[in-house]
KEGU-590530 format. One record per atom (N, C-alpha, C): residue number from 1; atom name; x, y, z. Coordinates in steps of 0.2 Angstrom, whole numbers, padded with zeros to 4 digits. Each point is the difference from the previous one (the first is absolute). Example, Ala and Ser with C-alpha at 12.3 -4.5 7.8 and 13.67 -1.06 7.14 Angstrom:
// KEGU-590530
ROTOR,1,N,0066,-0028,0039
ROTOR,1,CA,-0004,0006,0000
ROTOR,1,C,0004,0006,0000
ROTOR,2,N,-0002,0005,-0004
ROTOR,2,CA,0004,0006,0001
ROTOR,2,C,-0004,0005,0003
This chain:
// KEGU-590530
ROTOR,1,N,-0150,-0137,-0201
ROTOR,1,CA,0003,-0002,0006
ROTOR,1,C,0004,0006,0003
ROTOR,2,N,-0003,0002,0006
ROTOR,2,CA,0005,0005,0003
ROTOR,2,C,0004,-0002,0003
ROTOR,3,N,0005,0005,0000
ROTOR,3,CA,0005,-0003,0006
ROTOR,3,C,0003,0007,0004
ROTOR,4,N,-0001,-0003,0007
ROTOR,4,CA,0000,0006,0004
ROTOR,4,C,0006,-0001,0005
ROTOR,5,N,0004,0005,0000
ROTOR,5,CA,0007,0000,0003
ROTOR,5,C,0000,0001,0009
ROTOR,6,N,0002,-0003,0002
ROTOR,6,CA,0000,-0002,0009
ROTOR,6,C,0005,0008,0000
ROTOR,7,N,-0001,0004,0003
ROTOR,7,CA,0002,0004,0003
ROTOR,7,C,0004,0001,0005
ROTOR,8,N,-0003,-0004,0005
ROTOR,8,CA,0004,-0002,0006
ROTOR,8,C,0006,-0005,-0001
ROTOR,9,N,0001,-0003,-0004
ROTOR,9,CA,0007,-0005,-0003
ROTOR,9,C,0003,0003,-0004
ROTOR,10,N,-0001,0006,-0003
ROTOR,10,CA,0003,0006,-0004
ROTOR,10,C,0003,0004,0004
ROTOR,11,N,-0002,0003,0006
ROTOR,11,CA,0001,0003,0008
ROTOR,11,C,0008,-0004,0001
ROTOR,12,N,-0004,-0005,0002
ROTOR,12,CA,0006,-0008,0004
ROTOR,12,C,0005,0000,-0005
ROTOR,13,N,0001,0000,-0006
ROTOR,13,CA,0004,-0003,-0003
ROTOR,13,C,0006,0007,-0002
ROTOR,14,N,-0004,0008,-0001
ROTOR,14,CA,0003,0005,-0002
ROTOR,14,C,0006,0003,0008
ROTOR,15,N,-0005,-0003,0005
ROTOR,15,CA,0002,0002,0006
ROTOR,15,C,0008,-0002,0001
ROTOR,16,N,0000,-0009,0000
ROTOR,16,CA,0004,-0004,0000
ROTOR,16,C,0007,0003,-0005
ROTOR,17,N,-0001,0000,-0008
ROTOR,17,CA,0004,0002,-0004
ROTOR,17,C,0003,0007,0003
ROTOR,18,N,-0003,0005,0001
ROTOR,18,CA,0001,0007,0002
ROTOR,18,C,0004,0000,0009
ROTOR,19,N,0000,-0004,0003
ROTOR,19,CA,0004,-0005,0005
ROTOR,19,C,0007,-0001,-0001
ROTOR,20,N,0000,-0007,-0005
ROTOR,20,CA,0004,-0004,-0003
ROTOR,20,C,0006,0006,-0004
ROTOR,21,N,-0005,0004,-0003
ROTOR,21,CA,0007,0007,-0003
ROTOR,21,C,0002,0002,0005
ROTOR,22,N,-0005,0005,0004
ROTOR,22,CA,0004,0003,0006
ROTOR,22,C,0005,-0004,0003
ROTOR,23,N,-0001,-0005,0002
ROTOR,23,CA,0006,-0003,0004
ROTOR,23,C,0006,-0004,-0004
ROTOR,24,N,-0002,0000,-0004
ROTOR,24,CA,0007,0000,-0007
ROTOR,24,C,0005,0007,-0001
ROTOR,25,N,-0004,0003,-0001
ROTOR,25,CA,0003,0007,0002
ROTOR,25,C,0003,0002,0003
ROTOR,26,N,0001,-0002,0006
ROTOR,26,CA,0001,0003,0007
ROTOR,26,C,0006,-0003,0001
ROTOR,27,N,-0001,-0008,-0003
ROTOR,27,CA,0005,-0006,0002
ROTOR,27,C,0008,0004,-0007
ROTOR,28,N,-0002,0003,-0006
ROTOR,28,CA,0003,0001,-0005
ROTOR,28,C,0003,0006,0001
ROTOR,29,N,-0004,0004,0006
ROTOR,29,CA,0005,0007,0000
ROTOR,29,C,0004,0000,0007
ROTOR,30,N,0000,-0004,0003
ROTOR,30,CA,0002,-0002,0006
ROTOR,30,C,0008,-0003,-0003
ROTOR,31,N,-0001,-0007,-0004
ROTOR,31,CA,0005,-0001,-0005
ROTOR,31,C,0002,0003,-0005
ROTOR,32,N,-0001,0006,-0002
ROTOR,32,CA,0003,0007,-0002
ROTOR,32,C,0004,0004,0002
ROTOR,33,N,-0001,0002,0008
ROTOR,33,CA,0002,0005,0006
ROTOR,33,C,0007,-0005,0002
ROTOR,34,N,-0001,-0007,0000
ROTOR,34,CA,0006,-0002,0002
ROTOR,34,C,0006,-0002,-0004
ROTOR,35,N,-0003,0001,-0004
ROTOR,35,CA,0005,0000,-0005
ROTOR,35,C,0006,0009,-0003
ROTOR,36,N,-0005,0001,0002
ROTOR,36,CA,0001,0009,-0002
ROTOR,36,C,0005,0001,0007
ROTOR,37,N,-0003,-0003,0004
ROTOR,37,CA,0004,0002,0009
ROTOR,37,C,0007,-0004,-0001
ROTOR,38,N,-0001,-0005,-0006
ROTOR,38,CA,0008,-0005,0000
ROTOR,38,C,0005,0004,-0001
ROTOR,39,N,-0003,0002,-0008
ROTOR,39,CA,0003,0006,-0005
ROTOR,39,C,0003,0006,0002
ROTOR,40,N,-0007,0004,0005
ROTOR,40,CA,0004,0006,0003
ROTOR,40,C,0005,-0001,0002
ROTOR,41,N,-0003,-0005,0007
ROTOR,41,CA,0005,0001,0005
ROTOR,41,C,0008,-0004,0000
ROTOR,42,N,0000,-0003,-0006
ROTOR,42,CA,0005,-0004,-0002
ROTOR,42,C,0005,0006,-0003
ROTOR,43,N,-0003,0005,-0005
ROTOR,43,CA,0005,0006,-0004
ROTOR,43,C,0001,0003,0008
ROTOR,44,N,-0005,0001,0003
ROTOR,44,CA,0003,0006,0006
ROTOR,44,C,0005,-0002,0003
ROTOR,45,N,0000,-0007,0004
ROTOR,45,CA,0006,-0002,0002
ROTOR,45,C,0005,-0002,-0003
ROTOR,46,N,0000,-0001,-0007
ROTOR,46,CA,0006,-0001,-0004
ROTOR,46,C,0004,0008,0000
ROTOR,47,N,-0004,0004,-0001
ROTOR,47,CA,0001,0007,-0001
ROTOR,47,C,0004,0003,0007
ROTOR,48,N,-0002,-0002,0003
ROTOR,48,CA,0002,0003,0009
ROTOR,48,C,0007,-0006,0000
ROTOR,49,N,-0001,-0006,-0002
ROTOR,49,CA,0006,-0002,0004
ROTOR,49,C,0007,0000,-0005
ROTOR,50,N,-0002,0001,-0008
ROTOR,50,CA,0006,0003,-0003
ROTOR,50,C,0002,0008,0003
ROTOR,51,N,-0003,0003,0004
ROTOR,51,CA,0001,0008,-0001
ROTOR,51,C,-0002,0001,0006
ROTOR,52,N,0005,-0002,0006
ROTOR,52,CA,-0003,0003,0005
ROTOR,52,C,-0001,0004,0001
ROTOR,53,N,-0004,0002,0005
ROTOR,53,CA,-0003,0008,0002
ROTOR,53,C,0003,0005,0002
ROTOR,54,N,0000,0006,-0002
ROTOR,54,CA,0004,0005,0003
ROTOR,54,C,-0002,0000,0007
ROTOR,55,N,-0007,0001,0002
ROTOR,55,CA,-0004,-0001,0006
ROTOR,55,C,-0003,-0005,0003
ROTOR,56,N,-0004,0001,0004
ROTOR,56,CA,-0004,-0007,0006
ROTOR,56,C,-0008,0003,-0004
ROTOR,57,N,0000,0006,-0004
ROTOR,57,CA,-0008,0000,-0004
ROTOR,57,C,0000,-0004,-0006
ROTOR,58,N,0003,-0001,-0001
ROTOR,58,CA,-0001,-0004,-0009
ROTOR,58,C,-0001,-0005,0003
ROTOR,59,N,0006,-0005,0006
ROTOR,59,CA,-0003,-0005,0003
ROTOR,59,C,-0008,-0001,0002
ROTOR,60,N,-0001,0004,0005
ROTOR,60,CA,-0007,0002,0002
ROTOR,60,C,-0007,0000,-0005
ROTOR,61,N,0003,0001,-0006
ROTOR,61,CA,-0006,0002,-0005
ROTOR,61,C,0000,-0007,-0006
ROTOR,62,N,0005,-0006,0001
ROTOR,62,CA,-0002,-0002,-0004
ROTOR,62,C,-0003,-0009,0007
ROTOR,63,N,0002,0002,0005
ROTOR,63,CA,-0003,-0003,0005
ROTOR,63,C,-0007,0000,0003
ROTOR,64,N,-0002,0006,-0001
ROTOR,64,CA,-0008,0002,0000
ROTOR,64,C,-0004,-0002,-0008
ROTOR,65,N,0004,0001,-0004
ROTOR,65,CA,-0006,-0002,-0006
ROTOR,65,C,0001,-0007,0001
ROTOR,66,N,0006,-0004,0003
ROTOR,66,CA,0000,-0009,-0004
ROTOR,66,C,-0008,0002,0007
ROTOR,67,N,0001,0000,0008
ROTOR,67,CA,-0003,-0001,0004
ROTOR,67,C,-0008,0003,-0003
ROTOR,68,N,-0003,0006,-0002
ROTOR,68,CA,-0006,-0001,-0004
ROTOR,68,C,-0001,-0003,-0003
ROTOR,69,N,0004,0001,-0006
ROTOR,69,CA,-0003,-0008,-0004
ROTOR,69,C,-0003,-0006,0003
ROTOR,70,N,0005,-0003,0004
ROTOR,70,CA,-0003,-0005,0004
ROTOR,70,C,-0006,0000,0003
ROTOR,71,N,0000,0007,0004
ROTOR,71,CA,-0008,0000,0002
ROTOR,71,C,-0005,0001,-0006
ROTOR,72,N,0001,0003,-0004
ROTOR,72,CA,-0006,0000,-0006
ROTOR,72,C,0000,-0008,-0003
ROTOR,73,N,0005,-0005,0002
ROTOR,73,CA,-0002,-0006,-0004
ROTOR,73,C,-0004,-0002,0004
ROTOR,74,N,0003,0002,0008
ROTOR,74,CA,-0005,-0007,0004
ROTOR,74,C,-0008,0003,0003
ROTOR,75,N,0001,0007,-0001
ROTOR,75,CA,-0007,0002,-0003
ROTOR,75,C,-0004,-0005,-0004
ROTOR,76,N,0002,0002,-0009
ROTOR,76,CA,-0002,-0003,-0004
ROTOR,76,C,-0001,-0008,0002
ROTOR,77,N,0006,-0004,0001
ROTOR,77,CA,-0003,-0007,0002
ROTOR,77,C,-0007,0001,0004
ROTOR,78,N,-0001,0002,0006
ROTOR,78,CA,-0003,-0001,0003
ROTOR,78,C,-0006,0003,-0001
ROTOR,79,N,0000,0005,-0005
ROTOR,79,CA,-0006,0002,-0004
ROTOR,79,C,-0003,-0005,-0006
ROTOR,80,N,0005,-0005,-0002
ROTOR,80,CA,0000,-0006,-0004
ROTOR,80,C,-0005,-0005,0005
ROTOR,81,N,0001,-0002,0005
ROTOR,81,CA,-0001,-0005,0004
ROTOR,81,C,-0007,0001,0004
ROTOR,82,N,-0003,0004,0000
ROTOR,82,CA,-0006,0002,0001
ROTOR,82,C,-0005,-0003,-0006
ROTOR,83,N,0003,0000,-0006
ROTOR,83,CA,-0004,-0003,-0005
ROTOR,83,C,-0002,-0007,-0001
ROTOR,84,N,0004,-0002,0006
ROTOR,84,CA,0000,-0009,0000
ROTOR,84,C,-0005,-0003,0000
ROTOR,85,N,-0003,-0004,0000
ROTOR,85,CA,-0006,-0003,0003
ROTOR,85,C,0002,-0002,0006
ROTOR,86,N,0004,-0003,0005
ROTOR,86,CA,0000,-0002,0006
ROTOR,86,C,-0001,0008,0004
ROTOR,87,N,0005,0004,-0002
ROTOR,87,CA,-0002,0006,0004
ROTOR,87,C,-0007,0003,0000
ROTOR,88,N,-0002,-0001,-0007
ROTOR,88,CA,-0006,0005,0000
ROTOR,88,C,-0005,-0005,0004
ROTOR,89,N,-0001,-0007,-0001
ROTOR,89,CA,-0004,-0003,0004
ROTOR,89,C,0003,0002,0009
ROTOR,90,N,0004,0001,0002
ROTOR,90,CA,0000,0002,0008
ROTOR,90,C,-0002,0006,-0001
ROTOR,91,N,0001,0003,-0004
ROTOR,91,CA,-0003,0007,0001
ROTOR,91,C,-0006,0001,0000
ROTOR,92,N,-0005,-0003,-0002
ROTOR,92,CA,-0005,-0002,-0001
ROTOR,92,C,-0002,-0004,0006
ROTOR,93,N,0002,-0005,0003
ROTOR,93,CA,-0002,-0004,0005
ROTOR,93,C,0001,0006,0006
ROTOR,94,N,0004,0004,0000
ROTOR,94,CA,0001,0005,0006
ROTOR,94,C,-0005,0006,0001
ROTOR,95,N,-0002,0002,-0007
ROTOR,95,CA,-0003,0005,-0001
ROTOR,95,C,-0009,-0002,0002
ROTOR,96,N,-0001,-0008,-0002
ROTOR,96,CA,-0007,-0001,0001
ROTOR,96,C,0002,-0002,0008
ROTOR,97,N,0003,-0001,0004
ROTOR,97,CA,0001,-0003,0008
ROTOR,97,C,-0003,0008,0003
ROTOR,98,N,0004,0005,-0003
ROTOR,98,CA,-0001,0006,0003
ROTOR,98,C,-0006,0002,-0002
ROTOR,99,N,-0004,-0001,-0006
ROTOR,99,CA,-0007,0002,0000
ROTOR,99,C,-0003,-0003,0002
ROTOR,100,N,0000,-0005,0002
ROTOR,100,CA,-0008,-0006,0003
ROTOR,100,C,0006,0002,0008
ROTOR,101,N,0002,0001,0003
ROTOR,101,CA,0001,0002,0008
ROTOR,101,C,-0003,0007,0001
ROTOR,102,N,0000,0004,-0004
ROTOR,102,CA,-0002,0007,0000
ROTOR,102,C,-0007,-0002,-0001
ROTOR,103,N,-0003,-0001,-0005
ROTOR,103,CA,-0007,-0003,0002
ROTOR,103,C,-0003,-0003,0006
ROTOR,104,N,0004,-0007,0000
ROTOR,104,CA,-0002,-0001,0008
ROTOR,104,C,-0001,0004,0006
ROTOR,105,N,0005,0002,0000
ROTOR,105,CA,0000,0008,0005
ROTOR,105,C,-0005,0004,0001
ROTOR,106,N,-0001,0003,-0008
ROTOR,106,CA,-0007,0004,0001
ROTOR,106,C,-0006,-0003,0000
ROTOR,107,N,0001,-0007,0000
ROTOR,107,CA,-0007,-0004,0002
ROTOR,107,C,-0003,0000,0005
ROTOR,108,N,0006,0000,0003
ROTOR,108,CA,0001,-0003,0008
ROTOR,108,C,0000,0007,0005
ROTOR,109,N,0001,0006,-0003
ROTOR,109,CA,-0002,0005,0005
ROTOR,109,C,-0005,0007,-0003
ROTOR,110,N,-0005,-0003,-0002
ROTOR,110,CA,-0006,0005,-0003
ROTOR,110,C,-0002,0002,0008
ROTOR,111,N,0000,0007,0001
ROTOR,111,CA,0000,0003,0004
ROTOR,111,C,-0008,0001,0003
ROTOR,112,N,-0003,0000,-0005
ROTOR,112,CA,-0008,0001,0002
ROTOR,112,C,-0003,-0010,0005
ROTOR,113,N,0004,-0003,-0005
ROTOR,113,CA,0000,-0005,0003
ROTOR,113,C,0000,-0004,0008
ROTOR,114,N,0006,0004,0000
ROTOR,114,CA,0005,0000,0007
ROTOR,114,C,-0005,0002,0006
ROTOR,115,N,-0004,0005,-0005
ROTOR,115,CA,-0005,0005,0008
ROTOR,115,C,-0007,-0004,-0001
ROTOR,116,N,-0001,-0001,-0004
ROTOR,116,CA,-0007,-0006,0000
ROTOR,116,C,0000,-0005,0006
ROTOR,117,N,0006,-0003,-0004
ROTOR,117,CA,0000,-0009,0004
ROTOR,117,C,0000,0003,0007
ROTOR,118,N,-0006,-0005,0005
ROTOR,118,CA,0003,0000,0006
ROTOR,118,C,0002,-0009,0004
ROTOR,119,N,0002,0002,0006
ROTOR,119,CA,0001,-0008,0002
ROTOR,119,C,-0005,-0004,0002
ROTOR,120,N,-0002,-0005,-0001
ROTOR,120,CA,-0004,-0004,0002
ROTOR,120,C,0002,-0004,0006
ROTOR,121,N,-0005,-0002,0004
ROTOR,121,CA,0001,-0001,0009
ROTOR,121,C,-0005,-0010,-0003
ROTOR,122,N,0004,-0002,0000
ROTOR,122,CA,-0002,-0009,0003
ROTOR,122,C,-0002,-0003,0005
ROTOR,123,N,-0006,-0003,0002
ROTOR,123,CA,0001,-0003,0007
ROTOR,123,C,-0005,-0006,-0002
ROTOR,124,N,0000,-0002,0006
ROTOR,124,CA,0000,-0010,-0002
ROTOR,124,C,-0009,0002,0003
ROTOR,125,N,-0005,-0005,-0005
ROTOR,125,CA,-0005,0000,0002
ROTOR,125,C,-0002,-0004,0004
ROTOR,126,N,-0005,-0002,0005
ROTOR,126,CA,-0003,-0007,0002
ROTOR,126,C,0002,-0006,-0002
ROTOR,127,N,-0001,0000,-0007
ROTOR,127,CA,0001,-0008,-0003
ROTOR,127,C,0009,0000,-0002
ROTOR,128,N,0002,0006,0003
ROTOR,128,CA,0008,-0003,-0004
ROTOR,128,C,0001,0003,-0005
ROTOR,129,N,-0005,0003,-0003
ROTOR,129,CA,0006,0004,-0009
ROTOR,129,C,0002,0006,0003
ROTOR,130,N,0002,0002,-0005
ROTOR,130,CA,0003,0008,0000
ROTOR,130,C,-0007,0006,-0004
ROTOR,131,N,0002,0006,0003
ROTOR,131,CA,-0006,0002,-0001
ROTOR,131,C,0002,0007,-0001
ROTOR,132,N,-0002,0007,-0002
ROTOR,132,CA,0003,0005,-0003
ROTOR,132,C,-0005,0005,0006
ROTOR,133,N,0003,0002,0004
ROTOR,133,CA,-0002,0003,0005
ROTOR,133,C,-0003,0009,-0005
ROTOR,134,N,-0007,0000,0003
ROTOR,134,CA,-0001,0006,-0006
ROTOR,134,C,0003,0005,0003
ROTOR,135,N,-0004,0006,-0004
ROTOR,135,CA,0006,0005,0001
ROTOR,135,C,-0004,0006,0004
ROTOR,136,N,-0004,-0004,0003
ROTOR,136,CA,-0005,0005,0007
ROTOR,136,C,0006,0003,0005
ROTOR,137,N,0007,-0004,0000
ROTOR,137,CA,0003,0002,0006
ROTOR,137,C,0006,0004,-0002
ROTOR,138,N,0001,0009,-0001
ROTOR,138,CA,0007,0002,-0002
ROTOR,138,C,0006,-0002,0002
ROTOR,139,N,0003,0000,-0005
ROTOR,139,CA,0005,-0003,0003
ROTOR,139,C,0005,0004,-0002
ROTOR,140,N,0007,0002,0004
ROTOR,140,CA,0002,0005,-0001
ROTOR,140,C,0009,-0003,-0002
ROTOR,141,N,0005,0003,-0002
ROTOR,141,CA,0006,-0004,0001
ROTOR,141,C,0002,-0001,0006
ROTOR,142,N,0000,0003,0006
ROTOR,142,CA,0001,0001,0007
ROTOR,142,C,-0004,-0004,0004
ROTOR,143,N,-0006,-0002,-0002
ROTOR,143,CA,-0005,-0003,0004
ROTOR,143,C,0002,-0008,0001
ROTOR,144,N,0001,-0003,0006
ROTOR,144,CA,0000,-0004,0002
ROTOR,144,C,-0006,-0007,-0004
ROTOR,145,N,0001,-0002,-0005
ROTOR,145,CA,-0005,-0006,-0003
ROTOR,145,C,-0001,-0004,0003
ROTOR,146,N,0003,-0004,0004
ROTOR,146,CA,0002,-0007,0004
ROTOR,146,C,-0008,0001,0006
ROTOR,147,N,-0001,0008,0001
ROTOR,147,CA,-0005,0002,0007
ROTOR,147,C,-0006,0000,-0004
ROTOR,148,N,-0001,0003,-0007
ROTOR,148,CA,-0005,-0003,-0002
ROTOR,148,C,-0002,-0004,-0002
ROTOR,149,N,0003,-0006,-0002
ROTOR,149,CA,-0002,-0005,0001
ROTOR,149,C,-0004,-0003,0004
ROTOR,150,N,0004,-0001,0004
ROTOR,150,CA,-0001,-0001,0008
ROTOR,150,C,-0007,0001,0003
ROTOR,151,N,-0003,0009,-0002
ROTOR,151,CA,-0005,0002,0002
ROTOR,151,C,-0006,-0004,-0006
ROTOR,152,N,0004,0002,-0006
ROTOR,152,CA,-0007,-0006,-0006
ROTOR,152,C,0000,-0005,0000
ROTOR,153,N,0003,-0004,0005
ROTOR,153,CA,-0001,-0009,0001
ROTOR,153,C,-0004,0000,0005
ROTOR,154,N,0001,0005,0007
ROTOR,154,CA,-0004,-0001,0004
ROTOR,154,C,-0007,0004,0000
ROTOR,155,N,0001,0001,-0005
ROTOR,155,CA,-0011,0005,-0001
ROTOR,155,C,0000,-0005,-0005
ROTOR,156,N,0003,-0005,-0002
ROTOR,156,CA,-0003,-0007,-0006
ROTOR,156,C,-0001,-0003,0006
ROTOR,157,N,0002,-0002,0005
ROTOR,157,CA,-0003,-0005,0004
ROTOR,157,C,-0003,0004,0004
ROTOR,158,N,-0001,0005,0003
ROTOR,158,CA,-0007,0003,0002
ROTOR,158,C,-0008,-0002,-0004
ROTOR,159,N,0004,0001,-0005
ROTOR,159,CA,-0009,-0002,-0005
ROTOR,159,C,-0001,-0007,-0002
ROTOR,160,N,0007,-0005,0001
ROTOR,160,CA,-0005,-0006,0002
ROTOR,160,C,-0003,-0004,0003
């Protein structure tokens, strides 16, 4: 009996696990940094306000670390919050919107294409249908179509 390993569910399942740590992690050192931010900045203010400052720099300097800290948490969180599944599914929904529009675009304006296609001219035949007028008659952007017409209706009833 062999037994032959799915590969692809090894893939899916390693991917998943390798996910589920990373964002354990992220979520664990984010509750780390906060806590370390409590501790600091708890001694720095307890330190500053037993002993006031000689100057307006001690103030200044422990006003800037509590205020970095802070940015380096809400960094962190919002480095956290990228791992989410709701975020990462819109960030996915956004990223496919922007590549199937870009697509579309370049579908829609193949250049060689633009200069091939020319317009087709319509006119109503004898019996009433519509009829693709050939392409014996140049037609230019500037040239009046309405006169041609005009002129290839009345040489169709000439010939009949």
């Amino acid at each position: 009996m062999t037994q032959n390993i799915d590969y692809d569910a090894v893939r899916r399942d390693v991917e998943v696990l390798v996910k589920r740590r990373k964002t354990t992690s992220r979520w664990i050192f984010l509750g780390v940094s906060c806590l370390l931010f409590v501790i600091f900045s708890s001694i720095a203010w307890s330190v500053f306000a037993d002993n006031p400052p000689a100057n307006d720099d001690v103030t200044a300097a422990v006003i800037m670390m509590s205020v970095g800290w802070i940015v380096a948490l809400i960094f962190q969180f919002i480095s956290a919050l990228f791992d989410t599944r709701a975020v990462e599914e819109s960030l996915r929904q956004q990223v496919a919107a922007q590549v199937i529009g870009k697509h579309l675009l370049d579908l829609g304006t193949d250049a060689t294409e633009l200069d091939e296609k020319r317009k087709r001219i319509y006119s109503l035949s004898d019996d009433g249908e519509l009829e693709v007028v050939p392409d014996a008659l140049p037609i230019e952007d500037t040239q009046d179509v309405t006169k041609d017409l005009r002129d290839l209706q009345r040489d169709r009833k000439r010939q009949s």
